[in-house]
C-alpha positions as CSV (number, residue, x, y, z in Angstrom):
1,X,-175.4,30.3,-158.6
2,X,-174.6,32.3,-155.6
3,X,-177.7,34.8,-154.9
4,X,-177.4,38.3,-153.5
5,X,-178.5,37.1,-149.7
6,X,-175.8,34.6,-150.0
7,X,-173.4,36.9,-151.6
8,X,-174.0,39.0,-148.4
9,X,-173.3,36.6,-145.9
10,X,-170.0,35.6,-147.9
11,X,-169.0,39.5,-147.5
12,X,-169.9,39.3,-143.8
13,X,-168.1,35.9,-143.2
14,X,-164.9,37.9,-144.8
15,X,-164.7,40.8,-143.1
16,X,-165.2,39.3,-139.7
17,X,-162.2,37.3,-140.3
18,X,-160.0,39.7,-141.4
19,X,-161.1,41.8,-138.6
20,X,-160.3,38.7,-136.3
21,X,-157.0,38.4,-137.7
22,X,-155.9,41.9,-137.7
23,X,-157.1,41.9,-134.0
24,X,-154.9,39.1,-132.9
25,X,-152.1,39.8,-134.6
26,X,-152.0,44.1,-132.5
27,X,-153.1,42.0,-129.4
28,X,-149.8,39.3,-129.6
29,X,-147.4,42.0,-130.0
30,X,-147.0,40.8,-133.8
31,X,-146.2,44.1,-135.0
32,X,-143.5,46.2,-134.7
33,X,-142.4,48.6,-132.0
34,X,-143.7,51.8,-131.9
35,X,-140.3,53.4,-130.5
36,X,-139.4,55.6,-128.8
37,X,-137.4,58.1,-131.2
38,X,-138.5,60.6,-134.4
39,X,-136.9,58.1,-136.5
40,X,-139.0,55.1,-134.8
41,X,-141.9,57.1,-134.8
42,X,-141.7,57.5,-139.0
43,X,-140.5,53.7,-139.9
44,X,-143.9,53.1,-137.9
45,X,-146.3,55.2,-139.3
46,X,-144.7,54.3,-142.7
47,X,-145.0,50.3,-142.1
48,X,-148.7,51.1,-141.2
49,X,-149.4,53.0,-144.3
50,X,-147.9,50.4,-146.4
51,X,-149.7,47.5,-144.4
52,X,-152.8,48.9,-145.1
53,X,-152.6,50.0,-149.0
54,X,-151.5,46.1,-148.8
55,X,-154.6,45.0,-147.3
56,X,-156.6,47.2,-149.6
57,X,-154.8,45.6,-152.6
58,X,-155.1,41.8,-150.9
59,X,-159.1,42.3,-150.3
60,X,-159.6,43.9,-153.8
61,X,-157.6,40.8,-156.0
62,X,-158.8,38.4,-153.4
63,X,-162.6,39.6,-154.0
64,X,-162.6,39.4,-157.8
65,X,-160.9,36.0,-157.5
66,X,-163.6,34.3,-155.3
67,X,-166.1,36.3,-157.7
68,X,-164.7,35.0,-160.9
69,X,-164.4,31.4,-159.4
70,X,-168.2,31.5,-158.0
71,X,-170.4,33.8,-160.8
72,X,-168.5,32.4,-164.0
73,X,-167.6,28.4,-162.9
74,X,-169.2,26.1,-165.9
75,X,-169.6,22.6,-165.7
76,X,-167.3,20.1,-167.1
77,X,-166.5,19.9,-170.8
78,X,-167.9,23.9,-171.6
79,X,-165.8,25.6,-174.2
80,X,-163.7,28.4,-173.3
81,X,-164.3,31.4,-175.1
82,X,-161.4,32.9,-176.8
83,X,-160.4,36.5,-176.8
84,X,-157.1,38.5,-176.5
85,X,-156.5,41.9,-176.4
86,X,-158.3,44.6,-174.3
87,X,-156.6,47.9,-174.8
88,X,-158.2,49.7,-171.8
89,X,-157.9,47.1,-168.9
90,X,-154.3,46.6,-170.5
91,X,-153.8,51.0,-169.7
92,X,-155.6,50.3,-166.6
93,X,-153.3,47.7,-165.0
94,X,-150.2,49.6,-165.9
95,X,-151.5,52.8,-164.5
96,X,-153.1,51.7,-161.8
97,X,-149.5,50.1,-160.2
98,X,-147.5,53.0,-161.5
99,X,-149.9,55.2,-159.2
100,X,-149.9,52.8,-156.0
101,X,-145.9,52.5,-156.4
102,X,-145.3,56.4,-156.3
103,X,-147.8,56.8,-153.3
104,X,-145.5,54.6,-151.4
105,X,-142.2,56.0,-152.7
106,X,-142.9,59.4,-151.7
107,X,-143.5,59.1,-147.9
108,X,-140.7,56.4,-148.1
109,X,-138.2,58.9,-149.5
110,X,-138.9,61.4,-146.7
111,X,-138.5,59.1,-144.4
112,X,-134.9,57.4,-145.6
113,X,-133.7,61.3,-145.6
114,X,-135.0,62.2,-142.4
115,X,-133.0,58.8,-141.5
116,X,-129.2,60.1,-142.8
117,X,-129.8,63.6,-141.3
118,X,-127.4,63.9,-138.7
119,X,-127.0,67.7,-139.0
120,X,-127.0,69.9,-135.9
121,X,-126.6,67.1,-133.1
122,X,-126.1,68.0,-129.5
123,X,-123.7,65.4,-129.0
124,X,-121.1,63.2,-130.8
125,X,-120.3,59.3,-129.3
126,X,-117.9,57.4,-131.3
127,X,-119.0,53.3,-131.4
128,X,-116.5,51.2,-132.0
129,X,-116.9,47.7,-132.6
130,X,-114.8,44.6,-131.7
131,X,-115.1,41.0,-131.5
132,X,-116.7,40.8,-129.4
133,X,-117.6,43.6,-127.4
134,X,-118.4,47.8,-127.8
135,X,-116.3,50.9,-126.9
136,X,-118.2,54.2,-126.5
137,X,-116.2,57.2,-126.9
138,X,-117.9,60.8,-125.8
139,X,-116.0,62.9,-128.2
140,X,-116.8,66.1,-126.1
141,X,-116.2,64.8,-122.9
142,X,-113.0,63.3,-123.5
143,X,-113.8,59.7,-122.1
144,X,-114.3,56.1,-123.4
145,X,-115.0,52.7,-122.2
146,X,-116.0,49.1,-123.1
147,X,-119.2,47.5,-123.1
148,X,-118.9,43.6,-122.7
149,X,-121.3,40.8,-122.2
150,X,-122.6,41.0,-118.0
151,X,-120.8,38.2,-116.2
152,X,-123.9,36.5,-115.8
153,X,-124.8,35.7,-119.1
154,X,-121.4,35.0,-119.7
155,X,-120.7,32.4,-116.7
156,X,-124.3,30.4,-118.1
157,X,-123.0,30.6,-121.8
158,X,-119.9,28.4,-120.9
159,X,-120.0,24.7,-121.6
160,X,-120.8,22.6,-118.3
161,X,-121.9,25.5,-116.2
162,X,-124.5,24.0,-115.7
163,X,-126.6,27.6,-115.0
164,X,-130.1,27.6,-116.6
165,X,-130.1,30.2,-118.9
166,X,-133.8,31.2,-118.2
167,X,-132.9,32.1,-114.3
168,X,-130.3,34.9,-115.9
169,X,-132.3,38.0,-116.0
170,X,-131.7,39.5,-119.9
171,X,-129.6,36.1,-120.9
172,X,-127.4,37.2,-124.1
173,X,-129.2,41.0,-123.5
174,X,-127.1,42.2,-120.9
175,X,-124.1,44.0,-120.3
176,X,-121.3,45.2,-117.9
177,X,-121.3,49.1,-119.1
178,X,-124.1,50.0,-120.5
179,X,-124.3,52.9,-122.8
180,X,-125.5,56.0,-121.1
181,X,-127.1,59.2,-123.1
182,X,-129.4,61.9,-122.4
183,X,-133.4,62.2,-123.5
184,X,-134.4,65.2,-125.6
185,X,-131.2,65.1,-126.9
186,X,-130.3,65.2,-130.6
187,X,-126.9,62.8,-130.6
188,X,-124.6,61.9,-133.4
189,X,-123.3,58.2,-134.3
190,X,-119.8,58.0,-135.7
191,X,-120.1,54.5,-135.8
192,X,-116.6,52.2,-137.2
193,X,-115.0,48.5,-136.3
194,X,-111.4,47.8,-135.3
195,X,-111.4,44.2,-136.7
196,X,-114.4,42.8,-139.0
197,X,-117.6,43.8,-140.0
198,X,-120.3,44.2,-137.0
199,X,-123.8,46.1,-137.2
200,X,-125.1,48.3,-134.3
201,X,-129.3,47.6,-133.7
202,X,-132.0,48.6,-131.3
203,X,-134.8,48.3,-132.0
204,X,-136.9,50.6,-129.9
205,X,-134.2,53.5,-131.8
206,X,-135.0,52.5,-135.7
207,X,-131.3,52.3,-136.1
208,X,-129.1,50.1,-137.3
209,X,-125.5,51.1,-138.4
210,X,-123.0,48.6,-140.2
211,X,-119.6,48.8,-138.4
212,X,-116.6,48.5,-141.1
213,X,-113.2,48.7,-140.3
214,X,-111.7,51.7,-142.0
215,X,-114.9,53.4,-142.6
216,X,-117.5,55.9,-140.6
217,X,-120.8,55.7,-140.9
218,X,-123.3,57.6,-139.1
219,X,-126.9,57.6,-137.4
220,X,-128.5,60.0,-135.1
221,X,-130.8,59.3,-132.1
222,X,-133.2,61.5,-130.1
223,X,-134.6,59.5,-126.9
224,X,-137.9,60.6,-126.0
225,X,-138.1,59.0,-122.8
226,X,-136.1,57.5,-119.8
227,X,-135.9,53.7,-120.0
228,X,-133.5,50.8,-120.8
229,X,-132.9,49.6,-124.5
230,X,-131.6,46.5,-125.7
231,X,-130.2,45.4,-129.0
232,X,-127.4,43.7,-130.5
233,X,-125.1,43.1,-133.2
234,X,-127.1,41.9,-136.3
235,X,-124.3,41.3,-138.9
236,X,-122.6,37.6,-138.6
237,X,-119.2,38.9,-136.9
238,X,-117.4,35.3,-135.9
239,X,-118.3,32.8,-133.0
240,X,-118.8,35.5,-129.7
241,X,-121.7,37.4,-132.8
242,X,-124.6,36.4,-130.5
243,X,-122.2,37.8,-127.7
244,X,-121.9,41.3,-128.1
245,X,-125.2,42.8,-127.1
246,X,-126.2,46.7,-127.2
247,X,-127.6,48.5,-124.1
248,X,-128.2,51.8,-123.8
249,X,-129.8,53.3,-120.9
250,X,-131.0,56.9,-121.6
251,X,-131.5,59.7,-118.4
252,X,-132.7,63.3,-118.0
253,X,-130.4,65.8,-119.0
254,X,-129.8,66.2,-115.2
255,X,-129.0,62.9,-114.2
256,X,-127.0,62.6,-117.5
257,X,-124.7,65.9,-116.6
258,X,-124.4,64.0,-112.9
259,X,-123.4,60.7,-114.7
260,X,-121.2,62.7,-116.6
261,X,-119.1,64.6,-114.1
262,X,-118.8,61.3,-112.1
263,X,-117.2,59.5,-114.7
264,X,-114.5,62.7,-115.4
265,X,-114.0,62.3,-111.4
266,X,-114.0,58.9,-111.0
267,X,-110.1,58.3,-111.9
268,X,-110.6,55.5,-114.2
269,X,-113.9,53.3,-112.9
270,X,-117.0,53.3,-114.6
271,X,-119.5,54.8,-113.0
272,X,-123.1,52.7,-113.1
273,X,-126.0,55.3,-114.0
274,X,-128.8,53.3,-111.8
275,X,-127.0,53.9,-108.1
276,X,-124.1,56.2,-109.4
277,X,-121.4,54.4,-107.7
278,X,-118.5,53.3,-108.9
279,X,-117.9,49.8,-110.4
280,X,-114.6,48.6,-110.5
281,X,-115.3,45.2,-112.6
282,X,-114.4,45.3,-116.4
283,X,-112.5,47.1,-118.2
284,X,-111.3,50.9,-116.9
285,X,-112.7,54.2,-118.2
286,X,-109.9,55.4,-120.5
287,X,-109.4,59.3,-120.6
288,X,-108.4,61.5,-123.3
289,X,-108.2,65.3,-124.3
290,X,-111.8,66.3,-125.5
291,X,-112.1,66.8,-129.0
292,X,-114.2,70.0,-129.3
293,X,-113.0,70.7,-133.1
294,X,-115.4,68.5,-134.1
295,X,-118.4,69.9,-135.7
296,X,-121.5,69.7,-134.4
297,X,-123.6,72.0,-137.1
298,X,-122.8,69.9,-140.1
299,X,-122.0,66.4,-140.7
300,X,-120.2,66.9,-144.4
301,X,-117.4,68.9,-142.2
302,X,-116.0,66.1,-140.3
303,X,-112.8,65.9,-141.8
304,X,-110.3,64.7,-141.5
305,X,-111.7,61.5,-140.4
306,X,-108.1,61.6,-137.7
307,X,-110.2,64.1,-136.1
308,X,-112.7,61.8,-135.1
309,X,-110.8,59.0,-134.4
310,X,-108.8,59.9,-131.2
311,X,-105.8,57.2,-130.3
312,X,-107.8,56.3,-127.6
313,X,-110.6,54.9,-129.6
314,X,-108.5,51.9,-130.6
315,X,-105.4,51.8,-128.6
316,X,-104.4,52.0,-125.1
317,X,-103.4,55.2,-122.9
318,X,-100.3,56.7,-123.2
319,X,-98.5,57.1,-119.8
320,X,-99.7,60.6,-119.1
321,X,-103.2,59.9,-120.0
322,X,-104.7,62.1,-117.3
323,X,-108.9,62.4,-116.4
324,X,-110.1,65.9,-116.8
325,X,-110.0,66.0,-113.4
326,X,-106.6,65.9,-113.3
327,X,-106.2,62.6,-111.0
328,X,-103.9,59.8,-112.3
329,X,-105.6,56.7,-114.3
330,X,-105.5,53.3,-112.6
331,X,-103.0,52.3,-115.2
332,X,-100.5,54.8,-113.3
333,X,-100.5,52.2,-110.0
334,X,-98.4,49.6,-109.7
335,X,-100.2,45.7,-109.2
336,X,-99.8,44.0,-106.5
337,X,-100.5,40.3,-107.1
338,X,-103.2,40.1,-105.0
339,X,-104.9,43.2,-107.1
340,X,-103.8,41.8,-110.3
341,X,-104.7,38.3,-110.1
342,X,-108.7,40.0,-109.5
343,X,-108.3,42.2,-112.4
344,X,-106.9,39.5,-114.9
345,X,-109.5,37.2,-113.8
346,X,-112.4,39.9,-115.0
347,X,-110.6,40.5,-118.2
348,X,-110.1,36.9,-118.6
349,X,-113.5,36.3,-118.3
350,X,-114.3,38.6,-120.3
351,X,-112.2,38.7,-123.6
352,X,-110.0,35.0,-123.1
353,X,-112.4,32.7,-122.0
354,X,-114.3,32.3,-125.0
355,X,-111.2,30.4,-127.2
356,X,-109.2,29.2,-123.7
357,X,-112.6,28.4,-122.1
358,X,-113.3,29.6,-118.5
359,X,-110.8,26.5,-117.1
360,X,-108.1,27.3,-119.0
361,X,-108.4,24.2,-120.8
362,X,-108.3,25.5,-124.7
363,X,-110.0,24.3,-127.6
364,X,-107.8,22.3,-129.5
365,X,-111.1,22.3,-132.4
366,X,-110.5,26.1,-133.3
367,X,-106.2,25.8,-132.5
368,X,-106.6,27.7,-128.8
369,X,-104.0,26.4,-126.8
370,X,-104.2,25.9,-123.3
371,X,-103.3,28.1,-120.5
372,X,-103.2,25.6,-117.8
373,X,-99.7,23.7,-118.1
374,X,-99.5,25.8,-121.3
375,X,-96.1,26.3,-123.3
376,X,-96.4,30.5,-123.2
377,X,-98.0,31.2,-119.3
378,X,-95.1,28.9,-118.2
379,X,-92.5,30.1,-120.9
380,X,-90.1,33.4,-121.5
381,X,-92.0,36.6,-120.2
382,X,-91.1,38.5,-122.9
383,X,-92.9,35.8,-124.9
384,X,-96.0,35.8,-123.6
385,X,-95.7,39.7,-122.8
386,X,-95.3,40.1,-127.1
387,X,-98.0,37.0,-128.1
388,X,-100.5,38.6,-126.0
389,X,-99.8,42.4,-127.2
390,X,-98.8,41.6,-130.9
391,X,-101.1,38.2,-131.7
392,X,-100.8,35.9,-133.9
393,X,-102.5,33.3,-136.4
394,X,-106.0,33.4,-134.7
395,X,-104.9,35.0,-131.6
396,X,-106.2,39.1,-132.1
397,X,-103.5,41.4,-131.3
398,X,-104.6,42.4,-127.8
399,X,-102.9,44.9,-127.4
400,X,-105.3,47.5,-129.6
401,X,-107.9,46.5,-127.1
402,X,-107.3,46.8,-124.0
403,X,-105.2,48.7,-121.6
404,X,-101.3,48.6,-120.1
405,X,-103.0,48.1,-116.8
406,X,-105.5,45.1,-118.3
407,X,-102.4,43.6,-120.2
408,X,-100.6,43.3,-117.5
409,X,-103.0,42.4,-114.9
410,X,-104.1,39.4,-117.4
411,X,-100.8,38.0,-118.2
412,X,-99.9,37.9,-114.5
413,X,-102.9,36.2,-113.8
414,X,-102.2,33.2,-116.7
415,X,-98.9,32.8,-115.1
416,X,-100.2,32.2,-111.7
417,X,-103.9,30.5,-112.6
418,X,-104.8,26.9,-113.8
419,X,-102.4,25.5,-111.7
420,X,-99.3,27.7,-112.9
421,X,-96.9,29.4,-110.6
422,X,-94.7,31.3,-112.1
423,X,-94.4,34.1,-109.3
424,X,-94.3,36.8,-111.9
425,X,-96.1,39.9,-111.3
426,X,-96.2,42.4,-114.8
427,X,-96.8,46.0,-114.6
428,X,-98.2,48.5,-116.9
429,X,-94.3,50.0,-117.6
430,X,-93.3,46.6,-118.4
431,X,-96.3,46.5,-121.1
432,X,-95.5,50.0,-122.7
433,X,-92.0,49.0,-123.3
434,X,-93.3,46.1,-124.9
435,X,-95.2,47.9,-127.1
């Protein structure tokens, strides 16, 4: 038999481990973020609470266990004694679980409600998934854009680039257009998809917010401070899923009402929030009335859900699109070859390469046809004009996705790259007509 001096030292040996575990596990970063919004803040202090009532349940059954196994062990061949009912440890055990279960549902209700309350935002930004990229439309401000993987990550994710992945700085976490939104700011996700199911997720915000085509769901963020965030899609979207990163870099309302008036002045070119100069890579800022009917006091008012969804959020501009400042788009100028060869190589790069791989070669495995010495870059124009705008089989219908000017821009570039030289040179009129 164990004595009490022992019994002692057992208690001792116990607790020192536990506290050495617990210990380690804070110290490596084994627990989750703390975050850096209200909602992060709650689904923190809620785990915590949970972990602990766990570790008070864990130490009490693991305590009587090692009890029962050292004060009541008999040797070998002892007869078991026999007994069966015991009314009050039988109440006990269901009462005692009932209890425990309702002190966890309660703080856990408040929190999943404080969660879906997207009343009274500041701000509305649409996020619109696609394989495999983003587009963030500011409702109010009358603007959207794309958010694609950086050109970086993208160059060392292609077969025989030979780039080590590790001297990319954010591999896979990185993008061209980041997501840009103010701190202390109370801002609304309308969040949808255009093609297949994807999930927005960052971590640092407690949100994540399926993306389903035909459907709006919605999350609410409040930033406490100024910082870069990174997440990603988390719901199995197709081969470019691990592709499609989230950034979002959040500013002081006064660098965000800077950021904000350069993009409405920047006559189509994103503007990047760290040096506030205009980047002319990627895809263009598209530009749109401001929808100011939408609601901002009450989420159950945003109907109809055509209200919300502006053409622009899925489609290309018309011809008169127009920035608020009144300057015509990029997709107004005509291309020069010279010009568009540049731009169909970033939107190439960016949205082709991954099926016709960054040589043009194809991938005869998933039925992507070559563009180098290809039947459709070397074919009819008015071929290759519809494939590209219209799709077909697993080619997506591009022309939902990107702009007249990146249309045309791309198509002249796989008539003239990979070794073809057709001569043509498309413009944006030639792809509205098409359309």
């Amino acid at each position: 038999m164990v004595d009490k001096k022992q019994f002692k030292a057992l208690c001792k040996v116990l607790a020192a481990t536990l506290a050495l575990v617990s210990s380690a596990a804070f110290s490596m970063d084994l627990n989750m973020p703390v975050g850096v919004t209200p909602t992060s803040h709650e689904v923190y202090d809620l785990h915590m609470y949970v972990f602990w009532v766990c570790v008070g349940i864990g130490v009490v059954v693991f305590s009587l266990m090692i009890i029962s196994i050292i004060w009541h062990r008999k040797a070998a061949g002892h007869k078991a004694a026999h007994f069966h009912d015991n009314t009050a440890l039988e109440v006990i055990w269901t009462i005692v679980p009932v209890i425990i279960l309702v002190a966890l549902a309660i703080p856990a209700a408040k929190v999943l409600v404080n969660m879906t309350n997207t009343s009274d935002p500041d701000m509305n930004v649409m996020i619109e998934g696609y394989q495999w990229k983003w587009q963030y439309n500011y409702l109010q401000d009358g603007f959207s854009y794309f958010s694609n993987l950086a050109a970086d990550s993208n160059a060392a994710s292609q077969l025989g680039s030979k780039i080590n992945p590790d001297s990319v700085p954010h591999y896979l976490r990185d993008v061209d257009h980041p997501m840009v939104v103010p701190v202390g700011k109370k801002i609304r996700l309308l969040i949808t998809s255009a093609d297949v199911i994807h999930s927005w997720y960052v971590p640092d915000f407690a949100v994540k917010v399926d993306a389903i085509p035909g459907f709006i769901n919605q999350g609410w963020i409040e930033i406490d401070k100024p910082g870069t965030y990174r997440g990603g899609c988390t719901e199995l979207c197709g081969r470019g899923h691990a592709f499609m990163p989230v950034v979002v870099v959040a500013e002081s309302p006064s660098d965000y009402a800077k950021w904000v008036a350069a993009m409405k002045a920047s006559n189509g070119a994103y503007i990047d929030p760290a040096t506030m100069q205009p980047e002319h890579n990627g895809s263009p800022v598209v530009y749109a009335t401001p929808l100011l009917n939408i609601n901002a006091g009450n989420s159950a008012q945003l109907e109809p859900a055509a209200a919300v969804l502006p053409a622009t959020a899925s489609k290309a501009p018309a011809a008169t699109a127009k920035p608020a400042s009144g300057k015509p788009v990029a997709a107004e100028k005509n291309l020069t070859m010279a010009s568009a060869m540049k731009l169909g190589k970033q939107v190439f790069d960016s949205n082709c390469a991954a099926c016709h791989m960054a040589d043009g070669k194809g991938n005869a495995e998933i039925g992507a046809p070559a563009i180098a010495g290809g039947p459709i870059p070397n074919g009819p124009l008015a071929a290759h004009i519809a494939l590209v705008l219209h799709g077909k089989g697993i080619m997506p219908a591009w022309g939902a996705r990107l702009s007249d000017m990146q249309l045309a821009a791309v198509i002249t570039f796989e008539r003239n790259a990979f070794g073809n030289h057709q001569g043509d040179v498309v413009q944006p009129t030639q792809i509205r007509a098409a359309r």
